[in-house]
C-alpha angles and dihedrals in degrees: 000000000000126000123203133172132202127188138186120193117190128190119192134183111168135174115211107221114216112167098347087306132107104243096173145024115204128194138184143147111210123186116183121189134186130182108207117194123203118207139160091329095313141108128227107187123194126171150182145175118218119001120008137178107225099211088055088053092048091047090048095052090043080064094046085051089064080064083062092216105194121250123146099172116112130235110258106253140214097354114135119191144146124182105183105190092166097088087060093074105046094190130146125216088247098040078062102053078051105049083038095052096049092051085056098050082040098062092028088060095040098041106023087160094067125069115220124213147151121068152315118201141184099196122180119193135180123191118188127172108189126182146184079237093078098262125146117170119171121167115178128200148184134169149151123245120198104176114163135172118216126210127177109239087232094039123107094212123110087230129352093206155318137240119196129195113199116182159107100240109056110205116185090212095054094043094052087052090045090058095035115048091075092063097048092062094040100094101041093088105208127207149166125236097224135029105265139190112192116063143128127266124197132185135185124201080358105091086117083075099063092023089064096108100044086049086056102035100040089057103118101231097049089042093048095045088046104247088119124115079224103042111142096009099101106143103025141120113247108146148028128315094239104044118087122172117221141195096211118194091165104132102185085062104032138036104251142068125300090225139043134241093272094053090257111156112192127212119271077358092271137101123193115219090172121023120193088335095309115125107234106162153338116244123262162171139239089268099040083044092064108030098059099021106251147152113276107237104177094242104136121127124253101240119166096195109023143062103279105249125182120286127175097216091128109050123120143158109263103253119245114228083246126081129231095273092056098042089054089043100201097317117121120238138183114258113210105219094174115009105163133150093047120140129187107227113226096260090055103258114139134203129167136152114251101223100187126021141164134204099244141172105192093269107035133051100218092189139303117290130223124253110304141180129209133193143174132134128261086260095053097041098055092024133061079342104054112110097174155256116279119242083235138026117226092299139037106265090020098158088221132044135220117273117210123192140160106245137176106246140182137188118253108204107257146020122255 
């Protein structure tokens, strides 16, 4: 038998936003632990938040492993590592209602016409995974988190827009730009003198939107039983020469852990689904891995009290060396402020409303755009259509990168 703990300690402080005003401060300190015992091909589970007493939660999973819940995967052994991020934000709690505080009289006093709402947030986390095989994982992080939602005091709208600002540096002047830009483009109202279908479409921090079906068809278990999109198709060519797929644990470059919920550390802390358009793999577990022999790709969820299953959390498009502006090479695009409420047929075919959009270039906002919709299909889009991914987001240490593709759009009547 084989004992393993895993633990995930979470610090929060978090202002809640009302009119451009903090109206509350929020505090907690969460651990969570779990004891995972490994025996005979089977998993015994036991969990708890706050203060524990370890011999309890042994003696707890030793009753879940009479259930003989399956669970052939065995517990990474022998890899020592700690990645401690935290020391890169040296922020008091204090020093964050301040700097918090000052963004807020700053915008109030620039764009008096806009309320401000939504959340900042200084949060600090630690995940370690520790085993009797001899594995101690630690990775340590800390990070500020400025997401505001924008709405125009004569709009309709519940809210007209966001800005977000994600890092480990916290500069005043970056995170100003990052909430203001937005209002500065709001009342140039942008159009088109025709209708008009081919055009391209860049996100930034929404590449969930257009990554939806390979979150659903690259999970191991649809694409081994055959209900993936992609079933069969390993090795192929599918997309575009220039578009490969990650799992990227690499924490200096990106917010999240360096290892997965089973302990798995990949190479180079990277593992290509799709390489160069050529489809190599879905992504997997220990137990996916096995059973349907293949790759391990370190995607299993971090759950303290339960058995770890696939998640897609870590998942990008690999990043050119060019940023957005010369991606898009002097063409203008639109750029998709707010596209929710999209969907991916199974056959691959993809349609969404596009709520909030600018005229952009990759360097300058020309005005806001009316309702759109856009549509292609998951062929198209990373195919002949896919214009890239940019080297940077809209700031220097930005966690997500701008997505450009050529889409066919149409104008919806009205802005929002």
């Amino acid at each position: 038998m084989i004992k393993e703990k895993v633990c995930i300690n979470e610090k929060k402080t978090s202002l809640s936003i009302t009119n451009s005003n903090i109206s509350a401060v929020l505090k907690s300190n969460i651990q969570k632990t779990g004891i995972r015992l490994y025996d005979n091909d089977c998993l015994g589970i036991a969990g708890a938040i706050g203060s524990y007493d370890e011999n309890e939660l042994v003696k707890n999973a030793k009753q879940m492993l009479k259930f003989k819940l399956p669970y052939n995967g065995k517990p990474t052994a022998g890899i020592k590592r700690c990645i401690d991020l935290s020391i890169k934000l040296e922020m008091s709690n204090e020093e964050f209602v301040k700097f918090s505080d000052k963004l807020l009289q700053a915008l109030r006093a620039k764009y008096g016409n806009f309320m401000f709402s939504h959340k900042i947030e200084l949060i600090e986390t630690e995940e370690t995974i520790t085993n009797d095989s001899g594995t101690d994982l630690v990775h340590r992080e800390k990070q500020l988190e400025v997401v505001l939602l924008n709405k125009h005091r004569e709009s309709k709208s519940m809210a007209d827009g966001f800005g977000f600002y994600i890092t480990r540096e916290a500069d005043f002047d970056t995170a100003f730009k990052e909430m203001s830009w937005v209002c500065e483009a709001y009342d140039e109202k942008a159009d088109f003198s025709e209708e008009f279908e081919r055009i391209p479409v860049v996100l930034l921090g929404q590449h969930q939107e257009f990554l939806m079906k390979f979150m659903i068809d690259l999970d191991g278990n649809a694409f081994g039983s055959g209900a993936s999109l992609f079933s069969g198709k390993t090795g192929e060519k599918l997309f575009n020469d220039n578009f490969s797929l990650l799992v990227n644990r690499d924490s200096e470059n990106r917010f999240g852990c360096f290892f997965d919920g089973e302990g798995t550390v990949l190479p180079q802390d990277r593992f290509a689904l799709i390489e160069n358009g050529v489809l190599m793999s879905p992504y997997t577990t220990k137990r996916i891995a096995k059973k349907y022999d293949y790759s391990l790709t370190g995607s299993a969820s971090m759950g303290y009290d339960s058995a770890p299953s696939a998640t897609p959390e870590c998942i990008e498009v690999a990043r050119s060396d060019k940023t957005i502006k010369e991606l898009l090479g002097g063409r203008k695009a639109v750029y998709a402020l707010v596209a929710a409420g999209g969907d991916f047929t199974p056959q691959g075919e993809y349609a969404s409303p596009i709520q909030t959009a600018y005229l952009y270039d990759g360097e300058n906002y020309f005005g806001r755009l009316p309702q759109l919709s856009m549509s292609s299909n998951i062929y198209d889009m990373f195919g002949k259509d896919f214009i890239g991914a940019s080297s940077v987001g809209s700031y220097p240490d930005c966690p997500c990168s701008y997505l450009a593709l050529e889409m066919n759009v149409r104008k919806i009547d009205g802005w929002m």
